[in-house]
C-alpha positions in Angstrom: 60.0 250.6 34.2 58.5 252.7 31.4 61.1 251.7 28.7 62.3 254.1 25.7 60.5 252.4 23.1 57.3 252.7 24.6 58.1 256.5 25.7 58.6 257.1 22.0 55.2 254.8 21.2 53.2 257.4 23.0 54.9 260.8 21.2 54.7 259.4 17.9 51.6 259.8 15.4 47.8 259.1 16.0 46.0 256.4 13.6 42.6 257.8 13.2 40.6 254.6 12.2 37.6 256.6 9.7 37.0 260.2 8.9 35.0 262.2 11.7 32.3 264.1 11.6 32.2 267.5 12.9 30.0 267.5 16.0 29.1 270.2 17.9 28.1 270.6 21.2 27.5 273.3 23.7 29.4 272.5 26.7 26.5 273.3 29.2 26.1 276.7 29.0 22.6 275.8 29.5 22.9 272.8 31.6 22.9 275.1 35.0 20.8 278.0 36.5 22.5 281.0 36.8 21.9 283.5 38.7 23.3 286.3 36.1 20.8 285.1 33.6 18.2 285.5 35.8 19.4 289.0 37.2 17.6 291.9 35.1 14.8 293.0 37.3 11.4 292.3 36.4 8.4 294.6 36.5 6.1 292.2 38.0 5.7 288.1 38.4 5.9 286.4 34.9 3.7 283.4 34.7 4.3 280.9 31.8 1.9 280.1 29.5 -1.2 278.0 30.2 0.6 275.4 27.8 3.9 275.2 29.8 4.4 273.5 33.2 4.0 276.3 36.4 7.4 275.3 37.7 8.6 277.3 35.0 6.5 280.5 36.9 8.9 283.5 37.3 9.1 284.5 41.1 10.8 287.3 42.9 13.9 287.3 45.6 12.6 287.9 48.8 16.1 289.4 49.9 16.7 291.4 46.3 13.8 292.5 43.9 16.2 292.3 41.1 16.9 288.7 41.6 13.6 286.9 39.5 13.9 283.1 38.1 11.7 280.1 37.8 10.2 278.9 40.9 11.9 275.4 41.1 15.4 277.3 41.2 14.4 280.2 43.7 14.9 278.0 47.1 18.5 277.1 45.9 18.9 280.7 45.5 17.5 282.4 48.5 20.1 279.6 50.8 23.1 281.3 49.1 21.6 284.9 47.9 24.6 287.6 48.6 21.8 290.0 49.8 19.9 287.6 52.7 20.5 288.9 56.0 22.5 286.9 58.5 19.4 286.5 60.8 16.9 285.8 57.9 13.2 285.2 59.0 11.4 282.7 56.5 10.6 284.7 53.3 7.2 285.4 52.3 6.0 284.6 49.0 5.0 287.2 46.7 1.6 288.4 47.1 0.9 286.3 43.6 1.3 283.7 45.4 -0.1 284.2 48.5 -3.6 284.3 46.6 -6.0 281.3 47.2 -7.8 282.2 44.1 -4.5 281.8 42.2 -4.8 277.7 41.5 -1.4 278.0 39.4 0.3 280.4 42.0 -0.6 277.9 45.2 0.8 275.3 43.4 4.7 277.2 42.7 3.9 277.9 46.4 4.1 274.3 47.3 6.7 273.8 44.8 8.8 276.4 46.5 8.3 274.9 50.3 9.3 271.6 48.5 12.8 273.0 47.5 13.7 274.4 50.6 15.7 272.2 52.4 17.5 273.8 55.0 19.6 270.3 56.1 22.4 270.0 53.8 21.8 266.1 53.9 18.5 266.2 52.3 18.4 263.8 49.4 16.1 266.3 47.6 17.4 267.1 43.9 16.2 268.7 40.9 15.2 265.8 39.7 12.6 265.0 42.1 11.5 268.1 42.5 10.9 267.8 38.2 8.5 264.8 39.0 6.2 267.0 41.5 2.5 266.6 41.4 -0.2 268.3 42.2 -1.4 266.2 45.2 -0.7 266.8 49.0 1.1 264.7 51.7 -1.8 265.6 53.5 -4.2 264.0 51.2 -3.1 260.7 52.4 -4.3 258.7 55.4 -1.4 257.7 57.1 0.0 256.8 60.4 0.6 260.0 62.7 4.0 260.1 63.5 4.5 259.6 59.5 2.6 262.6 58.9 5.1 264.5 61.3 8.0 263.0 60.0 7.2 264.2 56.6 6.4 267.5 57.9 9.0 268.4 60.6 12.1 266.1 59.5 11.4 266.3 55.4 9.7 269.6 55.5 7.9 268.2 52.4 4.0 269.2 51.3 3.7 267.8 47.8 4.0 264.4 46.4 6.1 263.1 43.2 3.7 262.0 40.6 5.1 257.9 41.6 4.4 259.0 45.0 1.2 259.8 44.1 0.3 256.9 41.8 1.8 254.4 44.4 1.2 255.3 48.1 -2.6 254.9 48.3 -2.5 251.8 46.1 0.2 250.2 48.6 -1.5 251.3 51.6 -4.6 249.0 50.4 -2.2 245.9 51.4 -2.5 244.2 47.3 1.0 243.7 45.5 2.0 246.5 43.6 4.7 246.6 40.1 5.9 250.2 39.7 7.9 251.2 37.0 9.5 254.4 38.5 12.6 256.0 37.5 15.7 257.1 40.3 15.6 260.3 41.9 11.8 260.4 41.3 10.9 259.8 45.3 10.3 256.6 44.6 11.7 254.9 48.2 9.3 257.3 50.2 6.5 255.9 47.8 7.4 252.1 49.2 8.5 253.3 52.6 5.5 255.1 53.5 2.9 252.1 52.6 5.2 249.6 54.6 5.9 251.6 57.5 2.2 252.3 58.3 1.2 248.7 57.5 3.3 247.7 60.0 2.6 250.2 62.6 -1.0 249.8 62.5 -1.1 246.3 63.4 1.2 245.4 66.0 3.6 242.7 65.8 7.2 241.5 66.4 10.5 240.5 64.5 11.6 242.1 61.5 8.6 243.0 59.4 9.8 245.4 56.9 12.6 243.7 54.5 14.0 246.0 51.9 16.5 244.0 49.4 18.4 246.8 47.3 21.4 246.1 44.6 24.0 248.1 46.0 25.3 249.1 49.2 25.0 252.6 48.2 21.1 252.4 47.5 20.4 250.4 50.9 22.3 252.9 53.3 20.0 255.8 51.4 16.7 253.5 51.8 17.8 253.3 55.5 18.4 256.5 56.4 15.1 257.5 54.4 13.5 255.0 56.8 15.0 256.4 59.9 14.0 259.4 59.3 10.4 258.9 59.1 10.7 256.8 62.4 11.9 259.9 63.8 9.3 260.6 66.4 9.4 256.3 66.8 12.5 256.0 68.8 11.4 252.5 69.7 11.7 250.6 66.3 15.5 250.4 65.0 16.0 250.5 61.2 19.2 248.4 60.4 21.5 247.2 57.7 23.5 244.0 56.2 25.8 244.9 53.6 28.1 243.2 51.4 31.6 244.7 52.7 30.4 245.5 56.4 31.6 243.1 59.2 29.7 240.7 59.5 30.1 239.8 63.0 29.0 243.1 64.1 25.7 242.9 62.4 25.4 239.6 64.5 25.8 241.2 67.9 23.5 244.2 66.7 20.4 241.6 65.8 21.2 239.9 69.4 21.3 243.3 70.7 17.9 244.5 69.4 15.6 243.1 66.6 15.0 245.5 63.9 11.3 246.6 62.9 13.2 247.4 59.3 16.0 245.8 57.9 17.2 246.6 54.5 19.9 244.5 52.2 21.7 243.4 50.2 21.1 239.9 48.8 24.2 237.7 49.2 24.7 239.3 53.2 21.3 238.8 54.0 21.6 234.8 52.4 24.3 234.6 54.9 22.4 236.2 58.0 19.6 233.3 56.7 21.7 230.4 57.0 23.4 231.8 60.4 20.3 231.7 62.3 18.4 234.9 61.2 15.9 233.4 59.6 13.5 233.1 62.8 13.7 236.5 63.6 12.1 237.2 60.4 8.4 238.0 61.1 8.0 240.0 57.3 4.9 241.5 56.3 6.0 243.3 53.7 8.7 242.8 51.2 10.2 245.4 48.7 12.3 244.7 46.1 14.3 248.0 45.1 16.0 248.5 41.1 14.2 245.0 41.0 15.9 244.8 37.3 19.3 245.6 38.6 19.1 242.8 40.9 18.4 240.6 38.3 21.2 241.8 36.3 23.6 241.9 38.8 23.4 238.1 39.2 21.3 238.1 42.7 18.2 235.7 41.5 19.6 232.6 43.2 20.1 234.3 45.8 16.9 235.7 45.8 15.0 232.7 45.5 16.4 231.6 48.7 15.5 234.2 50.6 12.1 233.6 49.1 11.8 230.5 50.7 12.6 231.7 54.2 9.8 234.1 54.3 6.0 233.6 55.3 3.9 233.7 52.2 1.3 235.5 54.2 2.8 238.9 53.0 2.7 242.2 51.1 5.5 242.3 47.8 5.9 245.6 46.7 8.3 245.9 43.4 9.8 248.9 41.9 12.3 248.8 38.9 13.0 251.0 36.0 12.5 248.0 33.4 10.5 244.7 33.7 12.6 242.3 31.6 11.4 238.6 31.1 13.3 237.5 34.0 12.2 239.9 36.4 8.4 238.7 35.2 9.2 235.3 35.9 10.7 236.5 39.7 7.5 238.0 40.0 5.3 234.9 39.4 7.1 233.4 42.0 6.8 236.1 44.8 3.5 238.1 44.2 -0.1 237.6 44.1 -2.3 239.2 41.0 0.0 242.2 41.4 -1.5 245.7 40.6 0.9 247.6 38.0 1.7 251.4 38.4 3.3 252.6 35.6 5.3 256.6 35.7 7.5 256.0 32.8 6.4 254.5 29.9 7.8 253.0 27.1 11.4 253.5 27.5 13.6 256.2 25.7 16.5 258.4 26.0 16.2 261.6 27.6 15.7 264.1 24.4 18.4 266.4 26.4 21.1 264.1 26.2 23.5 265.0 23.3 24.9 262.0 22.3 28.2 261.2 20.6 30.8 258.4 19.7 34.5 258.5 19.5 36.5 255.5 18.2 40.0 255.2 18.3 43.3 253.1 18.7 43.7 251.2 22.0 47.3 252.9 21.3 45.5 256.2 21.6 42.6 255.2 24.5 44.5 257.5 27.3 45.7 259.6 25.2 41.8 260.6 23.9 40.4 260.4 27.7 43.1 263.2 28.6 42.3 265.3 25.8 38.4 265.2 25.8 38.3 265.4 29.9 40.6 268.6 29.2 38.4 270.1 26.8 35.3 269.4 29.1 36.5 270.4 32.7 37.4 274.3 30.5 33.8 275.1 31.9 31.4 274.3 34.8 31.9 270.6 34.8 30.2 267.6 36.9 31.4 264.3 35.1 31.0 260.9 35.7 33.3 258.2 33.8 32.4 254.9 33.7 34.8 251.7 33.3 34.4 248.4 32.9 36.1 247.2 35.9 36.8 248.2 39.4 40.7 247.5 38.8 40.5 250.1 35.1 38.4 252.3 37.4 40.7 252.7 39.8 43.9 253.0 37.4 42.1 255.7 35.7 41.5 257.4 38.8 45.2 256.9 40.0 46.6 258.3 36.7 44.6 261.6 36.8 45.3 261.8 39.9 48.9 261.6 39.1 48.7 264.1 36.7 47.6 266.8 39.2 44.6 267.3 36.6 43.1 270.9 37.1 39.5 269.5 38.9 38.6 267.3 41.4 39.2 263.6 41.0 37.0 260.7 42.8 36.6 257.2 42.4 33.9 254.6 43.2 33.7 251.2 43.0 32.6 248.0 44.8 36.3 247.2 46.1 35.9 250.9 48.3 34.7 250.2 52.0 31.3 250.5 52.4 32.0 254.1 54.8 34.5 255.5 51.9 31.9 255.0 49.2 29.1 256.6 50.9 31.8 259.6 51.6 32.6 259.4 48.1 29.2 259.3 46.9 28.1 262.3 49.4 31.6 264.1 48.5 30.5 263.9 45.0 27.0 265.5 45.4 27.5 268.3 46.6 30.8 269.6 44.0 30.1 272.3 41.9 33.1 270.7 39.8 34.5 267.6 40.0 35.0 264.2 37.9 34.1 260.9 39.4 35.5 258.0 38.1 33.1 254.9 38.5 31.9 251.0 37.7 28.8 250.5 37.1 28.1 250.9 41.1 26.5 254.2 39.8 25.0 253.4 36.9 21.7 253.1 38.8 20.3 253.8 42.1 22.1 256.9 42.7 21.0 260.3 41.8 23.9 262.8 41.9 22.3 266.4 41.2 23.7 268.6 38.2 25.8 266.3 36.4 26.8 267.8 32.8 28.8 265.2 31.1 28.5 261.1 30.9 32.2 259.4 29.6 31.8 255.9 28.8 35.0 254.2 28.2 35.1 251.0 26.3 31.9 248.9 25.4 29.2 248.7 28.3 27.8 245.5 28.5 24.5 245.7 26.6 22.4 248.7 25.5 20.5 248.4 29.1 23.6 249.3 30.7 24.5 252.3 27.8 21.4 253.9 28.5 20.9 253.9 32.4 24.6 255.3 32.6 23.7 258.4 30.0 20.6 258.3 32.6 23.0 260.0 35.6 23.1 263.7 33.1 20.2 265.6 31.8 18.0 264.8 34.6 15.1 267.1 35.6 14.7 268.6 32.4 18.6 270.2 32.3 21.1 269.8 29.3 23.6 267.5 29.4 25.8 265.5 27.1 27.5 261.9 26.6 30.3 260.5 25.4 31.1 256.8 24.4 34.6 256.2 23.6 35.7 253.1 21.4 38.4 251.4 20.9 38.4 250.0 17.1 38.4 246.4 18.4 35.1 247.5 20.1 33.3 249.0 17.3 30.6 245.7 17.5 28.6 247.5 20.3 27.6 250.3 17.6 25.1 248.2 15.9 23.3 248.0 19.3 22.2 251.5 19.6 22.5 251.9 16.0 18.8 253.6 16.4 19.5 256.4 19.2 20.9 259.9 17.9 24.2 259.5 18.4 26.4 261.6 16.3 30.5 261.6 15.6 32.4 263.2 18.3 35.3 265.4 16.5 38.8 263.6 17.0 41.1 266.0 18.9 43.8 267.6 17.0 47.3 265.7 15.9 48.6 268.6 18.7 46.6 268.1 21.2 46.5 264.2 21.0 50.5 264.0 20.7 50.7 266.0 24.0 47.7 264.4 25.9 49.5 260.9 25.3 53.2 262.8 26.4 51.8 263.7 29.6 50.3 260.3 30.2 53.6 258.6 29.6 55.4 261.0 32.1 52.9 259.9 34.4 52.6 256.7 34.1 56.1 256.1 35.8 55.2 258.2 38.6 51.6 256.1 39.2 53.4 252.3 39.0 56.0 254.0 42.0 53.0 254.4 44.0 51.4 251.6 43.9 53.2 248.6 42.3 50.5 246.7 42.7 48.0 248.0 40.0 49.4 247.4 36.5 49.3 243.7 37.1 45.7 244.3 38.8 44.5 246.2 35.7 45.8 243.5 33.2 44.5 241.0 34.9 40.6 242.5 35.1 41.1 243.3 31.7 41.9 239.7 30.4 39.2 238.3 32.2 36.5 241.1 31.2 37.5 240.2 27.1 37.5 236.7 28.0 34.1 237.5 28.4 33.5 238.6 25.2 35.6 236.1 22.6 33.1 236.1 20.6 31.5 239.5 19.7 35.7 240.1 19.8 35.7 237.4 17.3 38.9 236.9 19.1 40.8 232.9 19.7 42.0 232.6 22.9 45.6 233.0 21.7 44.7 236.7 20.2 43.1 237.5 23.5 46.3 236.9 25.4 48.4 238.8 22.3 46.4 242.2 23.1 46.1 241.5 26.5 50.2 241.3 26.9 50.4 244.1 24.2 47.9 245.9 26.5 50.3 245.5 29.6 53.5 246.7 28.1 51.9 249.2 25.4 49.6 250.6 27.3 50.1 250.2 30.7 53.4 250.8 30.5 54.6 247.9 32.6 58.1 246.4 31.8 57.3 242.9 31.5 53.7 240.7 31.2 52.3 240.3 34.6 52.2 236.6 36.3 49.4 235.3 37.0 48.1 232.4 39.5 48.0 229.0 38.1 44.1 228.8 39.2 43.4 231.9 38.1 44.3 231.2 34.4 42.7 227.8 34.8 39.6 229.7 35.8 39.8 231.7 32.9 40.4 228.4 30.7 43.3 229.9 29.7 45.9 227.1 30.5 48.7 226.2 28.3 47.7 229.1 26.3 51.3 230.8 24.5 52.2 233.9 26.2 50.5 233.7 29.6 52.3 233.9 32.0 52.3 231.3 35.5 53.4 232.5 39.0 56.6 230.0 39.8 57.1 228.9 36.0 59.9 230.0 33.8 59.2 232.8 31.2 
């Protein structure tokens, strides 16, 4: 039970561990379109400057002539314009843009019949719509019923500059590298090339194999995949998760081969060494977030896969980064490769504002209540990462707890594969809302319009600090991030001691003292409903420091000191939680003082 002592813990005074900087940031007043700003009529259409980019053309409201904005916001508007009639026929474009002689208005044309998606499932976001070029679908020689796909079901016309780049290059059946960032249309720019590879020369057995990271990326990739089969009812598309039953993917393979089967690593090992493997007929193989895959532990995995395909094939890898290891994966599985690069050297997004906080571990929920406070005061999308599922999902239960005045989500890998892609969908289309999250969406998801980027506690490298600022300030918008600190973290600092990253002001001794109040009368409240996750969240959180003893600089006796200190100081649980005797042997923690052994005295 939450005990007096700790009650009185949480009311008492905040140790600020350095002076702060005053740092000032606009909380997204320009991060979002608005219609208001774009409201005073306009005497005529307003091109940009030859120097600027046309999607920042001016056009005109088809159902109000006082409505005017840039071009790359006017589909958004026209789907939810007050003035559009309930039977609306498909607008016109203003006669500047209906000239053929107009080179710059053709192309906010195009621009314009890219944004309109009329389903509301379209994966289309501002961010890909940002990475437009100037080339047509139409320009490409491709299998028919692609071309109708992309058409009727996509109601696309113009490429993305890595669709562009890649597409044409694939299609000539060499291996192909492309650095490509997410959101940027890069899985039509690998889907495409493989799907007409394959439908142009007959054949049988799985011969697309797509191997993503996360479950999350692989249902997109399939449903992208499905839909350009549209007008091919014949050739299934099909998944094997990590999560999914896997008995039922079984009886779906017996059922039916697959033309296009996209996976995860570890399930698709599985479906290898349980008599898949001659069903596998691949022609052309795409590794998708290549470098997350990598990351995420999957290369031994990998390299068995490897060896269960033909080498008569096409490899086709895309990944933000290309890190030694991935170059040495590559080697392995590709031929002379041709590299297509649409990024770059890598580098922040100069929209991101940028900010550190450090404080107490005393103080930790205390400071997450008070700056998610301050930040959900005005249009708000924010994503906060932690550094495991279990602290994801405490943090998740606690706000949700607290009633907190916005809507609360959480992700992470211990969600069924059907709630996370609910989540994830859920989470797309809010205005306002704040998703909690592991690194699940650090990469491979592209959630539109999110302002603000929480990281709390130290992220595991700089890699991993940057692609989670990556999910705000996409498409060219504002948006901000945040990476709390506790003190006992402050060693990551020196690792993106080069970015511009500026102090975050502490909150006030007011505010802090009643942030950390209302956390400890909720914490009671939280351990009633489930019992279960205090002990959960101490125990991720011994292993994840375990992990890091040294950069700690930490002996295995402090480690279990703050990690009991942790559980009844912080958590607010009444006594240190007992663990399995294998589990703390698996942590090399046995005979350590203060841990504590399931079926052992205290």
């Amino acid at each position: 039970m939450w005990g007096e002592r700790s009650a009185q813990r949480w009311s008492g005074e905040r140790r600020i561990p350095g002076s702060a900087e005053s740092w000032k940031w606009r909380r997204g007043e320009e991060s979002r379109w608005s219609e208001e700003r774009w409201s005073e009529p306009a005497p005529r259409f307003v091109e940009s400057s030859s120097s600027s980019k046309d999607q920042d053309s001016f056009v005109q409201c088809p159902y109000n002539q006082g409505h005017w904005m840039p071009a790359v916001a006017m589909a958004k508007h026209m789907l939810k314009c007050s003035d559009k009639p309930a039977e609306a026929p498909q607008p016109r474009p203003p006669p500047h843009l209906q000239s053929p002689e107009s080179t710059q208005g053709q192309r906010t044309m195009n621009r314009m019949a890219v944004a309109h998606v009329s389903k509301p499932t379209s994966r289309t976001t501002s961010t890909t719509l940002a990475h437009l070029s100037g080339a047509t679908f139409d320009s490409i020689n491709m299998h028919p019923a692609l071309h109708r796909s992309i058409k009727e079901v996509f109601e696309y016309s113009m490429m993305t500059q890595v669709q562009e780049a890649a597409i044409e290059v694939c299609i000539s059946g060499g291996d192909v590298i492309a650095k490509a960032k997410t959101g940027t249309g890069k899985t039509l720019a690998f889907l495409i090339p493989a799907l007409h590879t394959v439908l142009c020369k007959h054949g049988e057995g799985i011969q697309v194999l797509v191997i993503s990271p996360t479950r999350e990326l692989a249902t997109q990739t399939a449903e992208e995949a499905k839909n350009l089969l549209r007008f091919l009812p014949q050739h299934k598309v099909m998944t094997v998760l990590g999560g999914t039953n896997m008995r039922v993917e079984t009886a779906s393979f017996q059922t039916k081969v697959p033309l296009v089967l996209v996976a995860t690593p570890g399930r698709l090992d599985d479906h290898l060494h349980s008599g898949l493997a001659p069903m596998m007929n691949v022609r052309v193989l795409v590794f998708d977030e290549a470098d997350q895959l990598l990351d995420q532990g999957f290369r031994p995995a990998i390299e068995k896969i490897l060896k269960c395909l033909h080498t008569d094939r096409q490899t086709l890898l895309f990944s933000a980064t290309f890190p030694i290891q991935l170059q040495a994966i590559s080697k392995v599985a590709m031929k002379t490769p041709q590299i297509i690069d649409c990024i770059g050297e890598e580098s922040t997004n100069e929209q991101v504002k940028q900010a550190v906080l450090t404080c107490t571990l005393e103080d930790l929920f205390g400071m997450v209540v008070s700056v998610l406070q301050d930040v959900i005061r005005e249009p708000h999308k924010v994503i906060v990462f932690l550094p495991t599922t279990r602290e994801t999902g405490f943090f998740a239960g606690l706000f949700g707890c607290m009633q907190f005045k916005t809507k609360i989500l959480e992700i992470h890998s211990r969600k069924t594969q059907a709630q996370r892609t609910k989540i994830s969908e859920e989470f797309r289309s809010l205005e306002n809302g704040v998703l909690f999250s592991s690194d699940v969406s650090a990469r491979g998801m592209d959630y539109p319009d999110v302002t603000f980027v929480l990281q709390v506690g130290a992220p595991t490298d700089r890699a991993q600090y940057l692609h989670r600022l990556g999910r705000t300030a996409r498409a060219g918008r504002d948006g901000a991030g945040l990476l709390m600190l506790c003190d006992i973290e402050e060693y990551f600092l020196k690792y993106i001691s080069d970015l511009p990253v500026e102090q975050w002001p502490q909150p006030s001794d007011v505010a802090l003292s009643q942030a950390k109040a209302q956390v400890a009368r909720t914490l009671p409240l939280l351990h009633q409903k489930e019992p279960q996750i205090g002990g959960q969240t101490y125990k991720a959180w011994l292993g994840q420091k375990k992990s890091y003893l040294s950069k700690l600089k930490w002996s295995a006796v402090e480690l279990v000191e703050w990690a009991n200190y942790f559980a009844t100081d912080i958590l607010g649980l009444a006594e240190v939680p007992a663990l399995e005797a294998k589990t703390v042997g698996m942590m090399g923690l046995k005979g350590v003082p203060g841990i504590v052994v399931k079926g052992k005295h205290r």
